[in-house]
C-alpha positions as CSV (number, residue, x, y, z in Angstrom):
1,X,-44.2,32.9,5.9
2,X,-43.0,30.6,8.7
3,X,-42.8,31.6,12.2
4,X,-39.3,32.6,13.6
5,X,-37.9,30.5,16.3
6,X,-34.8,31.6,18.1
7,X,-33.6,29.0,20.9
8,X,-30.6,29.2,23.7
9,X,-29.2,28.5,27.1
10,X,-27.4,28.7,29.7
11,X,-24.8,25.6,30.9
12,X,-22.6,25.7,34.4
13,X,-21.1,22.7,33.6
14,X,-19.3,21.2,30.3
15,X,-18.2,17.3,30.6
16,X,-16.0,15.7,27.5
17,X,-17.6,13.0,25.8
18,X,-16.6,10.7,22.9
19,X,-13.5,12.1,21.3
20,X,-13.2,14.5,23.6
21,X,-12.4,12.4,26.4
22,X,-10.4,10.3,24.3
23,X,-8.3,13.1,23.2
24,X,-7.6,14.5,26.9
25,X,-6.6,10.6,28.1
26,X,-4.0,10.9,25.0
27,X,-2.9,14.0,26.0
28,X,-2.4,13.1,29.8
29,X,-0.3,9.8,28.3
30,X,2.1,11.9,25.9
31,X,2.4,14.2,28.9
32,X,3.3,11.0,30.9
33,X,5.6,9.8,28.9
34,X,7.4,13.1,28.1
35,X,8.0,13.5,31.9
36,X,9.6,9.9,31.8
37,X,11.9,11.3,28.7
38,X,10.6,8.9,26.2
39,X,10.5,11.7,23.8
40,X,13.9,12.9,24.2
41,X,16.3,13.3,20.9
42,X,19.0,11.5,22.6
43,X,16.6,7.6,22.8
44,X,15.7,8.4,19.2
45,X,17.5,6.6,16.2
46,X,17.8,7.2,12.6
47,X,15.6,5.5,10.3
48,X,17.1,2.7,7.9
49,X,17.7,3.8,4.2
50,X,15.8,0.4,3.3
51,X,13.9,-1.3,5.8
52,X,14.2,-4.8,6.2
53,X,10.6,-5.2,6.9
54,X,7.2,-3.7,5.5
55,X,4.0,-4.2,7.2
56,X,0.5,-3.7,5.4
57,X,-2.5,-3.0,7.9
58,X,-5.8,-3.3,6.7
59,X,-9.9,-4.1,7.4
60,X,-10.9,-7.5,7.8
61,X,-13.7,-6.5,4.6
62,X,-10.9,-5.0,2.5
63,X,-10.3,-6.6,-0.8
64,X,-7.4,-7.9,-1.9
65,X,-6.7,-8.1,-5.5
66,X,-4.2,-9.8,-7.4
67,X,-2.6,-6.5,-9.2
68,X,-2.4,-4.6,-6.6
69,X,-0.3,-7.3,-4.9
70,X,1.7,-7.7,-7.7
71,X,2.2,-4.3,-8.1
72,X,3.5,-4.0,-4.5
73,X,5.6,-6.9,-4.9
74,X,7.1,-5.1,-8.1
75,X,8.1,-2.1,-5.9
76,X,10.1,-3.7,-3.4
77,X,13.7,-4.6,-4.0
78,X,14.7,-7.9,-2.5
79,X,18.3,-8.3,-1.2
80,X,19.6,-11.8,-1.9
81,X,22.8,-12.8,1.2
């Protein structure tokens, strides 16, 4: 039978590190910008029913494979003027 161990204590003061801190310095920027009214209905517009544009973001290690181009090519209608 092992011995039991019970550990705890006792902290007066609690800093924010890693994600923490990150998430309170995104918080304090959307508060920002609220208080300059960038979030406000009237500066948004509605969204195009086909966007003239599509933009793929991925790793510098992710592999690209012909189908999967192909396949993406496939799927979007082009518009000839």
């Amino acid at each position: 039978m092992s011995p039991r161990v019970s550990i705890s204590w006792c902290a007066s003061t609690w800093n924010r590190t890693a994600s923490g801190a990150l998430q309170l310095a995104f918080e304090q920027l959307k508060k920002r910008l609220a208080a300059e009214g960038l979030f406000d209905d009237a500066r948004k517009r509605a969204l195009p029913a086909l966007p003239r544009r599509i933009g793929i973001v991925t790793s510098p290690t992710a592999r690209r494979s012909a189908t999967s181009s192909a396949s993406c090519a496939a799927a979007i209608p082009t518009h000839t003027s």
